[in-house]
C-alpha positions as CSV (number, residue, x, y, z in Angstrom):
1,X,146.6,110.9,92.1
2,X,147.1,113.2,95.1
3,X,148.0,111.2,98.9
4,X,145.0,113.1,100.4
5,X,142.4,112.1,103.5
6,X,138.9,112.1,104.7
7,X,137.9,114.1,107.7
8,X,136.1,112.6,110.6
9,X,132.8,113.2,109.6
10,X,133.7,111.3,106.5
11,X,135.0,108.5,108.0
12,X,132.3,108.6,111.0
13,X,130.0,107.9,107.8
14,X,131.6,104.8,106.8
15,X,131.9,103.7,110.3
16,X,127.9,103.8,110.2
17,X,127.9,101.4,107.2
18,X,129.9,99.1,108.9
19,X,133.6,100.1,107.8
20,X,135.9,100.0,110.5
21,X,139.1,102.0,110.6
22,X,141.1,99.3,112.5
23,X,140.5,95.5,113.6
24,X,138.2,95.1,116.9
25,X,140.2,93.6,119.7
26,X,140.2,89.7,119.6
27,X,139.1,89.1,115.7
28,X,141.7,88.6,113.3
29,X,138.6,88.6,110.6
30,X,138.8,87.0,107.0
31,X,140.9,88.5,104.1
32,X,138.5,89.1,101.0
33,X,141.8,87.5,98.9
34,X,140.8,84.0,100.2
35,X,137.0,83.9,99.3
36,X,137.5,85.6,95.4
37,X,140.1,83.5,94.0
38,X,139.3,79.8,95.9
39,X,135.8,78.3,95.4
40,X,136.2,75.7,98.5
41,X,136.9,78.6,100.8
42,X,133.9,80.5,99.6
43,X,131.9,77.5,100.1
44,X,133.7,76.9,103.8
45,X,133.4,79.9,104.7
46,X,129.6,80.0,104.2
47,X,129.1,77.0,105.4
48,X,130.7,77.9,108.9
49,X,128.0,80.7,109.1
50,X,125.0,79.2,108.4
51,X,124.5,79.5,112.3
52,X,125.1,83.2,112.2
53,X,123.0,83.7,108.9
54,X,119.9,81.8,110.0
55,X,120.3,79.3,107.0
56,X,121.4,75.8,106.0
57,X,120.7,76.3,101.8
58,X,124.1,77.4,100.6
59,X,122.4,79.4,97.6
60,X,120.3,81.5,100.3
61,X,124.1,82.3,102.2
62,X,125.5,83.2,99.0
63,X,122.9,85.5,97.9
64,X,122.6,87.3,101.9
65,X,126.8,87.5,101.4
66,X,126.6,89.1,98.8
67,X,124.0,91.5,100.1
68,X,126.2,92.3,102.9
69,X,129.3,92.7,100.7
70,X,128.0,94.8,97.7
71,X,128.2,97.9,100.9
72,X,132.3,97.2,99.6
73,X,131.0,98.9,96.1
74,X,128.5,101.4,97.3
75,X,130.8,102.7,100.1
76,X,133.8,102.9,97.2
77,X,131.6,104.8,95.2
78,X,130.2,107.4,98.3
79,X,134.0,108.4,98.7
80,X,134.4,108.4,94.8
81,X,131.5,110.3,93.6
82,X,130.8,112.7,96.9
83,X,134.1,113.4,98.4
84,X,136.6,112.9,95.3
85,X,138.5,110.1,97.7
86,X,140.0,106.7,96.5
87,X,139.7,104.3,98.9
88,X,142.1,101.4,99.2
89,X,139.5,98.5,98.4
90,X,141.6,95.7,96.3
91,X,140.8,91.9,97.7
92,X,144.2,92.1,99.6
93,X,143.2,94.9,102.0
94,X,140.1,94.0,102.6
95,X,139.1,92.2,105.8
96,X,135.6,90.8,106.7
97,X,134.7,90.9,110.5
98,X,131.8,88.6,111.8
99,X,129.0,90.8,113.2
100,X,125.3,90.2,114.0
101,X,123.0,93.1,115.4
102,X,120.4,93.1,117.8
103,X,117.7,92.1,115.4
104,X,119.9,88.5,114.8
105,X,120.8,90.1,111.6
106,X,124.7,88.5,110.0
107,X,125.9,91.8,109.2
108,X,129.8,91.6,108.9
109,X,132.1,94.6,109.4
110,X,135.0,95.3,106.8
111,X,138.3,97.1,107.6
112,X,141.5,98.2,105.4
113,X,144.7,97.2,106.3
114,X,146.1,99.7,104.5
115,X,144.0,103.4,105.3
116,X,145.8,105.4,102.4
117,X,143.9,107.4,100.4
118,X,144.1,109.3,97.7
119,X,142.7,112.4,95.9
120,X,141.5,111.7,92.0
121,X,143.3,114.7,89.6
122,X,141.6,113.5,86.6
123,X,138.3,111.7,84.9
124,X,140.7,109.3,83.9
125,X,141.9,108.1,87.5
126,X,138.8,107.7,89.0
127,X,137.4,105.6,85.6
128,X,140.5,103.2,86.6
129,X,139.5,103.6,90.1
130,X,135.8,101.9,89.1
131,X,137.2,99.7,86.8
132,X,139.5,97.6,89.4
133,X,136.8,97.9,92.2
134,X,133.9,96.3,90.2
135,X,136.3,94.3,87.0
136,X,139.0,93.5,89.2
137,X,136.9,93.1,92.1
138,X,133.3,93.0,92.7
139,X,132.7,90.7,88.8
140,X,135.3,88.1,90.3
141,X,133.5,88.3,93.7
142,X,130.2,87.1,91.7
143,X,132.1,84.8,89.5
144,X,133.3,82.5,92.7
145,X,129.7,82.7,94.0
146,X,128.3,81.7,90.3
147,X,130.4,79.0,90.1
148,X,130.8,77.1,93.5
149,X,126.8,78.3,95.0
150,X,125.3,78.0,91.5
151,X,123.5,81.5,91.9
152,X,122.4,83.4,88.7
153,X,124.9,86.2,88.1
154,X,121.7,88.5,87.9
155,X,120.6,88.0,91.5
156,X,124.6,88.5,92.5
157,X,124.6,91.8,90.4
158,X,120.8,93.5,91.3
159,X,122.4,93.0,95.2
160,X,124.7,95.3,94.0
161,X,122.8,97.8,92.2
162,X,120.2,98.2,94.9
163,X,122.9,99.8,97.0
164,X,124.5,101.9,94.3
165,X,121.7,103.0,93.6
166,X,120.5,104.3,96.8
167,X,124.1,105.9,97.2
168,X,123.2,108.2,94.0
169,X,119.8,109.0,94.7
170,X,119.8,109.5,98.4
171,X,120.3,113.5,99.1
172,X,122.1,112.6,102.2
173,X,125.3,112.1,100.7
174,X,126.1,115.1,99.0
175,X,128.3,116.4,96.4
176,X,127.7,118.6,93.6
177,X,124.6,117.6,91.8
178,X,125.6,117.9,88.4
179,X,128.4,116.2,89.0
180,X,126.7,113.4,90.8
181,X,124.6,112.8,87.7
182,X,127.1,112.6,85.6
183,X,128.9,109.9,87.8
184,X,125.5,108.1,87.7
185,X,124.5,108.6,84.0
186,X,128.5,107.2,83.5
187,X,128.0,104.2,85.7
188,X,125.1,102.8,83.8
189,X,126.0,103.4,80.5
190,X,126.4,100.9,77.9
191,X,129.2,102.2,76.5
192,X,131.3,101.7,80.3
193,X,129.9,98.1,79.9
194,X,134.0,97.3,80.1
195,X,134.5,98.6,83.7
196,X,132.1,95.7,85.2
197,X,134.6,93.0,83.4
198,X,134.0,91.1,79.9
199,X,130.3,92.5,79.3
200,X,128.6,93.7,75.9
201,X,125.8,94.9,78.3
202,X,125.8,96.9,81.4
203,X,125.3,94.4,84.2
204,X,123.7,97.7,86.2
205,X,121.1,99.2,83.8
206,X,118.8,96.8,83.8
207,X,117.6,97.0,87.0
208,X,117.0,101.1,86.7
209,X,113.4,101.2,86.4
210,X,111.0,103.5,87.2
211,X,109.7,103.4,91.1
212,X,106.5,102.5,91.7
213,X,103.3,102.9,93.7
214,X,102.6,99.5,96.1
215,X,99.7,99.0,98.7
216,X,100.6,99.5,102.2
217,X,104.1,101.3,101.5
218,X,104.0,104.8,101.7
219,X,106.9,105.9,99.2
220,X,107.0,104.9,95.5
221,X,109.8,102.2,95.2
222,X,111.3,100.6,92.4
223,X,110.4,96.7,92.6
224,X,113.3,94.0,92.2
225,X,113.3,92.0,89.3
226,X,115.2,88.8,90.9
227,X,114.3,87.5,94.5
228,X,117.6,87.7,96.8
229,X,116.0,84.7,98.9
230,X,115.8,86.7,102.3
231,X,112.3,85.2,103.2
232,X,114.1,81.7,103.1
233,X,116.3,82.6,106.1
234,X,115.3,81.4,109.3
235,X,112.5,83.6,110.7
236,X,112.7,85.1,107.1
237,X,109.2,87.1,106.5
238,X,110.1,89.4,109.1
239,X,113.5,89.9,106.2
240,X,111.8,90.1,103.3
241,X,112.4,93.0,101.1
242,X,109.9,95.8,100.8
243,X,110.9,95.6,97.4
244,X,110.8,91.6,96.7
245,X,109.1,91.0,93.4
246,X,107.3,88.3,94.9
247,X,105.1,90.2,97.4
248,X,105.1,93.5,95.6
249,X,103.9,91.7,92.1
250,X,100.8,90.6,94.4
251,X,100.3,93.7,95.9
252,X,100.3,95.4,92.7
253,X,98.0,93.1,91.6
254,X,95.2,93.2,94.1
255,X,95.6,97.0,94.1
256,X,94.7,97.3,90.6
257,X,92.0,95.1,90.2
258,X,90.2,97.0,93.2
């Protein structure tokens, strides 16, 4: 591993998707150490935003949280994947920062304490680079929310993969294509099952399915299999996915029996 850096463009990027290269004045935010390792905290620290979320159901806050953090992941594997970068992303450097948009949306912002990073010289370091963000990191993220929300670790994980996915496939974020599908084809192989933490299975592959044709959405998209419970927030049709399984299994439906 090289000490290396990203340009301003790079990091402008990251700004856009919510990661902040230094605290904003006046909020000392919440370190990501106290939520993964304590179950009370996670369930304190929900239950202090239930105001900023738009809900009271601590299942529905646990599943938008984990919405909101899986951008950790996708933003890890951007710099990974497309710029060859390793970000500093353990639990201990991470800090969450309380942030709702002008649409009443909870979307927190995340800084590093520490801004180092570093330039992969081998397949090997960035394989140990994805094996402590989503083992040592993102698995025990989802293993605090299993156990003290009582959300299905296959809601927890499909929040995830939505936005790894859309890192891969969107041509925005470039980086050599061959490349880029080989980082992709890696991530959802069966036989990487072992970066994600104790699996037989790839928690990811599942939800790689083929997009699909709805009424009244213009592109093909690929339909979730699990409902994140966005319509349950307050206000929450105007949240739903354009992918919830819910509405697009109807759509589907009345589209093919016309």
């Amino acid at each position: 591993m090289r000490t290396s850096s990203l340009t301003q463009d790079q990091w402008s990027l990251l700004e856009q998707y919510r990661f902040l290269k230094g605290v904003p004045s006046g909020s000392g935010g919440t370190e990501a150490s106290r939520l993964i390792f304590d179950e009370g905290e996670m369930v304190r620290y929900l239950e202090d935003r239930f105001a900023l979320m738009g809900s009271s159901e601590l299942k529905t806050a646990g599943s938008l949280f984990m919405k909101r953090y899986a951008f950790v992941a996708a933003l890890g594997i951007l710099s990974a994947t497309c710029w060859n970068r390793k970000l500093n992303l353990s639990p201990e450097n991470l800090v969450l920062v309380d942030h709702v948009n002008d649409q009443g949306l909870w979307l927190p912002q995340f800084y590093l304490k520490d801004l180092g990073v570093g330039e992969f010289t081998s397949p090997a370091e960035k394989e140990e680079f994805i094996r402590s963000l989503f083992a040592g990191h993102v698995e025990k993220m989802i293993g605090v929310l299993k156990r003290s929300v009582k959300l299905p670790g296959l809601i927890l994980w499909e929040n995830v993969a939505v936005y790894l996915f859309w890192i891969y496939e969107n041509e925005a974020f470039t980086s050599e294509r061959e490349q880029k599908q080989h980082d992709f084809a890696q991530l959802l192989s069966d036989e990487n099952s072992s970066w994600f933490g104790e699996y037989k299975k790839n928690p990811l592959k599942r939800y790689y399915t083929e997009k699909v044709k709805v009424e009244g959405l213009d592109d093909e998209i690929r339909v979730r299999k699990t409902c994140c419970y966005s319509y349950r927030l307050e206000n929450g049709e105007q949240f739903r996915c354009k992918s919830c399984p819910q509405m697009c299994k109807v759509k589907r439906t009345v589209c093919e029996s016309n």
